[in-house]
Each structure stands twice: as C-alpha cells, then as structure tokens.
PDB file as gemmi writes it, atoms N, CA and C in Angstrom:
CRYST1    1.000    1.000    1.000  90.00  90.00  90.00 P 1                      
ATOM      1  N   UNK A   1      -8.963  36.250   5.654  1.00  0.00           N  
ATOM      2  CA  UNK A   1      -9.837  35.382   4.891  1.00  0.00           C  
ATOM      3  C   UNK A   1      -9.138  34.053   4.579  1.00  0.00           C  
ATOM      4  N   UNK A   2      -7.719  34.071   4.483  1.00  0.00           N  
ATOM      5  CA  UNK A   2      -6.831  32.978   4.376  1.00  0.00           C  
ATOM      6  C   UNK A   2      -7.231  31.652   5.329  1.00  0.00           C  
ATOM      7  N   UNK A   3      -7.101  32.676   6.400  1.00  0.00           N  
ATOM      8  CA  UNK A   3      -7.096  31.190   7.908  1.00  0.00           C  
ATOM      9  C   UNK A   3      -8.665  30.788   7.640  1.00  0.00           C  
ATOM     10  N   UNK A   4      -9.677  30.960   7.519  1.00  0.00           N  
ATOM     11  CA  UNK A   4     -11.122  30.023   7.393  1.00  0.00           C  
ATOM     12  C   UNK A   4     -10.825  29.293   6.620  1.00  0.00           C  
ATOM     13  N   UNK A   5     -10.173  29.028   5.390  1.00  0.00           N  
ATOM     14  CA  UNK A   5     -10.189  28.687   4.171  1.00  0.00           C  
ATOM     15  C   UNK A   5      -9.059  27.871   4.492  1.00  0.00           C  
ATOM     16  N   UNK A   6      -8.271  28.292   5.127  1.00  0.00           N  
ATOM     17  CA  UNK A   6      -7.431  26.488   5.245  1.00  0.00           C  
ATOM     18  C   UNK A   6      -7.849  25.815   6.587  1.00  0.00           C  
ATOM     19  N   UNK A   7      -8.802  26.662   7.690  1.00  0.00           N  
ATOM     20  CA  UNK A   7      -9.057  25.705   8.479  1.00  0.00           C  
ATOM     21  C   UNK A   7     -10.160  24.666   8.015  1.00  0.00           C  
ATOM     22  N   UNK A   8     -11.170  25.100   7.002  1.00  0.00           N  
ATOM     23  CA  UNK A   8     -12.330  24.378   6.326  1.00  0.00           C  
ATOM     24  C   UNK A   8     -11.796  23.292   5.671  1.00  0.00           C  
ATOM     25  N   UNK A   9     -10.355  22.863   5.074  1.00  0.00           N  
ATOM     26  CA  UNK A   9      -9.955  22.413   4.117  1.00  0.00           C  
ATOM     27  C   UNK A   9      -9.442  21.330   5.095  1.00  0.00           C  
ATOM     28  N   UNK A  10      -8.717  21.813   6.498  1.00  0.00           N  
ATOM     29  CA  UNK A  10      -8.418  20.886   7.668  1.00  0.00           C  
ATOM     30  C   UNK A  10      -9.174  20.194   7.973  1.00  0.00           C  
ATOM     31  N   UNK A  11     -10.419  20.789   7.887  1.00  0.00           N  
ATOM     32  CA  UNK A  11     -11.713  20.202   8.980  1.00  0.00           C  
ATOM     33  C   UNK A  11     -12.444  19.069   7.733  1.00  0.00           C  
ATOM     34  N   UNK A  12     -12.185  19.485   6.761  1.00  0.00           N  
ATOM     35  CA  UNK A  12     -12.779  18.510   5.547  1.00  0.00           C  
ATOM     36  C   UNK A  12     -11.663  17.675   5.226  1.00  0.00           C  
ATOM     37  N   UNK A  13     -10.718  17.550   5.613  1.00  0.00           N  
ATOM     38  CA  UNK A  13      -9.478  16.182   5.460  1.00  0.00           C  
ATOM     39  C   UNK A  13      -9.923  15.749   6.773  1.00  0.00           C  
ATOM     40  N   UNK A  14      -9.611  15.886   7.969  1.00  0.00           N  
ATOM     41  CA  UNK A  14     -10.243  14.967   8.918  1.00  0.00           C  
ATOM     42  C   UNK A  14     -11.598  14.482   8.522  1.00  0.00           C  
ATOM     43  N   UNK A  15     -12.943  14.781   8.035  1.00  0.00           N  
ATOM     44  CA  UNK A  15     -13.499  14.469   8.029  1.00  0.00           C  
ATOM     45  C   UNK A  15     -13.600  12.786   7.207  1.00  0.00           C  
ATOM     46  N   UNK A  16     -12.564  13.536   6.321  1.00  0.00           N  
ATOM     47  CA  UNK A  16     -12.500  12.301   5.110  1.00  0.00           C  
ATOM     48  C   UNK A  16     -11.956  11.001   5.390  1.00  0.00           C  
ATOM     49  N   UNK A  17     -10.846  11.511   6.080  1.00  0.00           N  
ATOM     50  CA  UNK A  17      -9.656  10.809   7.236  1.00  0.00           C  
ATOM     51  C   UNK A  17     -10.974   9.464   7.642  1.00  0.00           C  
ATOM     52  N   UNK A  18     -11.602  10.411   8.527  1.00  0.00           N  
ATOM     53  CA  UNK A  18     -12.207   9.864   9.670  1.00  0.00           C  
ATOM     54  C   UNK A  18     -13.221   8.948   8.738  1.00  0.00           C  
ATOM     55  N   UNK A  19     -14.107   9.091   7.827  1.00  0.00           N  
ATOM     56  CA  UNK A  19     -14.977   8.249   7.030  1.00  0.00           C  
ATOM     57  C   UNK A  19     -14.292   7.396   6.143  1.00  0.00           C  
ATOM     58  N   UNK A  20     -13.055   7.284   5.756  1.00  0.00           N  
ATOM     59  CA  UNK A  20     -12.050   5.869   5.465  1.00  0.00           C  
ATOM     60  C   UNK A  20     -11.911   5.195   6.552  1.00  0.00           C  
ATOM     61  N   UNK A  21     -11.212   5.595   7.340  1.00  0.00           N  
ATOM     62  CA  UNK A  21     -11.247   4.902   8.926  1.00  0.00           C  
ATOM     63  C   UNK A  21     -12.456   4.042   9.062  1.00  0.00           C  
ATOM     64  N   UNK A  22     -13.624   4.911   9.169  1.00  0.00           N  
ATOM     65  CA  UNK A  22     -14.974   3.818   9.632  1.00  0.00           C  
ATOM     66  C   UNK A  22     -15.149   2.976   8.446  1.00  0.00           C  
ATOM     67  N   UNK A  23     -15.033   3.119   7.258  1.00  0.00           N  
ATOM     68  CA  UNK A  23     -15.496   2.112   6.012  1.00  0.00           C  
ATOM     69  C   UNK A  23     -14.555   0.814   6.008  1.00  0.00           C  
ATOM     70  N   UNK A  24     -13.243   1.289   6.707  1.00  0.00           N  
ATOM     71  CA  UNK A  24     -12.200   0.336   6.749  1.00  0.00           C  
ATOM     72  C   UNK A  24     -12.436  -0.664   7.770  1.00  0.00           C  
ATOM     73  N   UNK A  25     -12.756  -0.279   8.424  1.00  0.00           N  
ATOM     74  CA  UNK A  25     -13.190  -1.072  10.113  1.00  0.00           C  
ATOM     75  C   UNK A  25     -14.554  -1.823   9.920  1.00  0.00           C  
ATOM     76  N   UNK A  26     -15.585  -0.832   9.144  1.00  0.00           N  
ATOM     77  CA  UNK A  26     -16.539  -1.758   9.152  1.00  0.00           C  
ATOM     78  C   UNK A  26     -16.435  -2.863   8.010  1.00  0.00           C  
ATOM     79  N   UNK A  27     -15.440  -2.851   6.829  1.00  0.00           N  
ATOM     80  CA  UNK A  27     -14.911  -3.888   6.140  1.00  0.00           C  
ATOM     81  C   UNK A  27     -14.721  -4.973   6.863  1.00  0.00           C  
ATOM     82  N   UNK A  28     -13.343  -4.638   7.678  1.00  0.00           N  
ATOM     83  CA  UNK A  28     -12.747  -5.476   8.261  1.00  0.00           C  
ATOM     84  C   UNK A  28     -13.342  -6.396   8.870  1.00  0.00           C  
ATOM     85  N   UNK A  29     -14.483  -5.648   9.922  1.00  0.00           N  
ATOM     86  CA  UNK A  29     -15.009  -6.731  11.089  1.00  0.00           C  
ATOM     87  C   UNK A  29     -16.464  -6.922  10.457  1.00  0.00           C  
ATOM     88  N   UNK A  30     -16.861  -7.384   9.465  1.00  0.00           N  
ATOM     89  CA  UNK A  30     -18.391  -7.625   8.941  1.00  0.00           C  
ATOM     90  C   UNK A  30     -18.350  -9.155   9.029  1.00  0.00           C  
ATOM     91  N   UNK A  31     -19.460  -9.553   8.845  1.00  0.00           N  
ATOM     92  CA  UNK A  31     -19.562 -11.042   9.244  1.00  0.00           C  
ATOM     93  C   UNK A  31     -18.474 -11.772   8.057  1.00  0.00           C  
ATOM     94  N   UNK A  32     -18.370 -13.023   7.790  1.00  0.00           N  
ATOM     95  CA  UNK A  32     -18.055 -13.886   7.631  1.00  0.00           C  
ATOM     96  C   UNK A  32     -18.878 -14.097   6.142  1.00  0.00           C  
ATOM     97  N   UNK A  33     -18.151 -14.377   5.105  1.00  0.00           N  
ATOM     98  CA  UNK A  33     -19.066 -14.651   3.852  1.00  0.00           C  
ATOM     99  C   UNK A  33     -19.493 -16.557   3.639  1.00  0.00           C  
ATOM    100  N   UNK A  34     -20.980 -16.803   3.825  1.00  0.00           N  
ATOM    101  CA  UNK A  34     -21.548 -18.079   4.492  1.00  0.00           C  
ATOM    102  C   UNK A  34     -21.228 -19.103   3.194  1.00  0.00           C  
ATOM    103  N   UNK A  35     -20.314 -17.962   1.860  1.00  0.00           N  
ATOM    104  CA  UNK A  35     -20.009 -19.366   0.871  1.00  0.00           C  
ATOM    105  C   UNK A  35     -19.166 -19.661   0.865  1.00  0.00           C  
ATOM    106  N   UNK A  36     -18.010 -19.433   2.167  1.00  0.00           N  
ATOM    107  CA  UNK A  36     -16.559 -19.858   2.149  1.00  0.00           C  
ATOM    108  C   UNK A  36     -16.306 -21.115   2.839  1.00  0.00           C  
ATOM    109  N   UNK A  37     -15.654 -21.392   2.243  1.00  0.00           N  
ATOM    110  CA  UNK A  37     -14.711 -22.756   3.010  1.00  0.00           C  
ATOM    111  C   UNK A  37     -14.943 -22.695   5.182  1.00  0.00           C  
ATOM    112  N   UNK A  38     -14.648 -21.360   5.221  1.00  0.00           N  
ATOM    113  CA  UNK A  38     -14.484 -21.703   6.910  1.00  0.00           C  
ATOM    114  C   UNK A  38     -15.885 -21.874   7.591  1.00  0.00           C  
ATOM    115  N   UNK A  39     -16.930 -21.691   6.664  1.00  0.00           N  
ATOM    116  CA  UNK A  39     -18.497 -21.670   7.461  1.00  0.00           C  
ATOM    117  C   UNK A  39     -18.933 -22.824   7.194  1.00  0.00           C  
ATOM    118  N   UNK A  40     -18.241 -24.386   6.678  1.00  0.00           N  
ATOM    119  CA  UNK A  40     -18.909 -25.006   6.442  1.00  0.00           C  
ATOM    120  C   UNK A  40     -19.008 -26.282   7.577  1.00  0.00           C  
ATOM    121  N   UNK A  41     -18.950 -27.029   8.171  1.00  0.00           N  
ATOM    122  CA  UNK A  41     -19.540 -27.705   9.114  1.00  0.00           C  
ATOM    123  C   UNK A  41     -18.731 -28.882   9.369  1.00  0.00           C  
ATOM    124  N   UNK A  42     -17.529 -28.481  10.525  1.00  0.00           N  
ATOM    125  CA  UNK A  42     -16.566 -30.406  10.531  1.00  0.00           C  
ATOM    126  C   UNK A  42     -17.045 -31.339  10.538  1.00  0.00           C  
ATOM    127  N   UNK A  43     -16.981 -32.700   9.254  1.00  0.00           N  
ATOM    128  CA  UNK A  43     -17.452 -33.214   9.965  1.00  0.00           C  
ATOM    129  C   UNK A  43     -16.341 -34.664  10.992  1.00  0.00           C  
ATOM    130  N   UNK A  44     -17.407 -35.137  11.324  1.00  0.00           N  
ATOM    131  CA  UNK A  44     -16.887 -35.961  12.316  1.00  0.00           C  
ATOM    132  C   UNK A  44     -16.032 -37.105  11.744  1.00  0.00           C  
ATOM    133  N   UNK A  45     -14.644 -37.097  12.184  1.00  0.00           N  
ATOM    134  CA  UNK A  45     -13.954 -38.246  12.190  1.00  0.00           C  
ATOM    135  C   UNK A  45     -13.990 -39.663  12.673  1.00  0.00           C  
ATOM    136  N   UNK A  46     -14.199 -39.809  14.011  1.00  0.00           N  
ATOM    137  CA  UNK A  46     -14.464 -41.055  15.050  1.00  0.00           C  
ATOM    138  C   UNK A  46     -15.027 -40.685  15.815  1.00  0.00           C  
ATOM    139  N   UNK A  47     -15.443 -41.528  16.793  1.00  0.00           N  
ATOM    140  CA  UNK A  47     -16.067 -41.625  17.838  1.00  0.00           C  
ATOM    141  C   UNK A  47     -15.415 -40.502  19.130  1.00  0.00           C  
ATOM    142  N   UNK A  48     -16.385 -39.704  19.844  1.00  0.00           N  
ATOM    143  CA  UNK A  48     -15.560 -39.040  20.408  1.00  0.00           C  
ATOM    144  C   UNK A  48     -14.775 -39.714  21.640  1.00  0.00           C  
ATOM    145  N   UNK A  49     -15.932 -40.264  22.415  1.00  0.00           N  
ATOM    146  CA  UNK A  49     -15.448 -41.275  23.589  1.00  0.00           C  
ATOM    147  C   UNK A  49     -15.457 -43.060  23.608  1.00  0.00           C  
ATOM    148  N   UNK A  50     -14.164 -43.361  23.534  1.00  0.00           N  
ATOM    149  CA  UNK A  50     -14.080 -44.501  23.480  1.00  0.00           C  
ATOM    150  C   UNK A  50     -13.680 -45.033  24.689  1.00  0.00           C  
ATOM    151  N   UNK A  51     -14.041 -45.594  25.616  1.00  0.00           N  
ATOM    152  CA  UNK A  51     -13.914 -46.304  26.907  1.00  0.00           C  
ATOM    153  C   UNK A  51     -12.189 -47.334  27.040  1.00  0.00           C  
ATOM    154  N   UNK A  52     -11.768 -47.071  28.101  1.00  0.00           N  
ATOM    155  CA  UNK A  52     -10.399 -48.234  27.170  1.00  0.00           C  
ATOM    156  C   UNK A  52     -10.693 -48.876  28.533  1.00  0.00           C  
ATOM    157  N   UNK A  53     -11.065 -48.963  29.339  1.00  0.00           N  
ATOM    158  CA  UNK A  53     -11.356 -50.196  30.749  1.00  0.00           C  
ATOM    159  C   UNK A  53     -13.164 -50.628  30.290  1.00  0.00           C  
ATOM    160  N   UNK A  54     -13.687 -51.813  29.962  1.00  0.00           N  
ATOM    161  CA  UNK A  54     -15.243 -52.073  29.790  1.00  0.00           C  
ATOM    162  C   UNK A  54     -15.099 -52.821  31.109  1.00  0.00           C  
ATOM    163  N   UNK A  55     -16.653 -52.168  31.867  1.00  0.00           N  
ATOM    164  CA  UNK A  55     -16.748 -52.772  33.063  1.00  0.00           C  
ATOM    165  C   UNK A  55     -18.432 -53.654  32.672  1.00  0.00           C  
ATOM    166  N   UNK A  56     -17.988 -54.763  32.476  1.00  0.00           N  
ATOM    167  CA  UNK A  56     -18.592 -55.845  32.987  1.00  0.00           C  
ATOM    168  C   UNK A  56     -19.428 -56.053  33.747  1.00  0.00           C  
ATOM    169  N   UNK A  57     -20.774 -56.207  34.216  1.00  0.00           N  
ATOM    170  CA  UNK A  57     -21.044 -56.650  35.184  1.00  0.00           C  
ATOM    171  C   UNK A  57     -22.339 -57.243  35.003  1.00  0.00           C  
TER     172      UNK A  57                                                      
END                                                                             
C-alpha cells in the first residue's frame, strides 16, 4: 500500500513541477505591456536621404 502512495505523491510533484513551468513560460513570453517606454513610437531625427552629388539639369 506504501508504493501507490508515494508513486501518487511523485505523479502530483511532477504535475506541479510541470504547471510552474507552463505559468513561468507563459509569463515570460506574453506580449509586451503597450504603457511602457519600449512601445512607444521613434520619432524621427533628420531626413533619411540626403543626396550629396545634386544633378542639375
């Protein structure tokens, strides 16, 4: 009766194991929070293309 009773106790630590694991991961990789600093929009410094030969004609 011993061995069910610590294999149930095995099988319910992996389980637990395994559902930190996924809560951790899906933490990790969830989007991006849209009120932070990195979602907000560069803006533009100068001109991107500036010509350095003007052709004339």
């Amino acid at each position: 009766m011993a061995r069910t009773s610590e294999r149930l106790a095995f099988v319910f630590a992996l389980v637990l194991a395994m559902a930190v694991t996924v809560v951790a991961i899906k933490a990790w990789a969830g989007p991006p929070d849209p009120e932070g600093d990195s979602a907000a929009p560069i803006p533009p410094r100068e001109t991107i293309y500036r010509p350095q030969h003007w052709n004339l004609y």
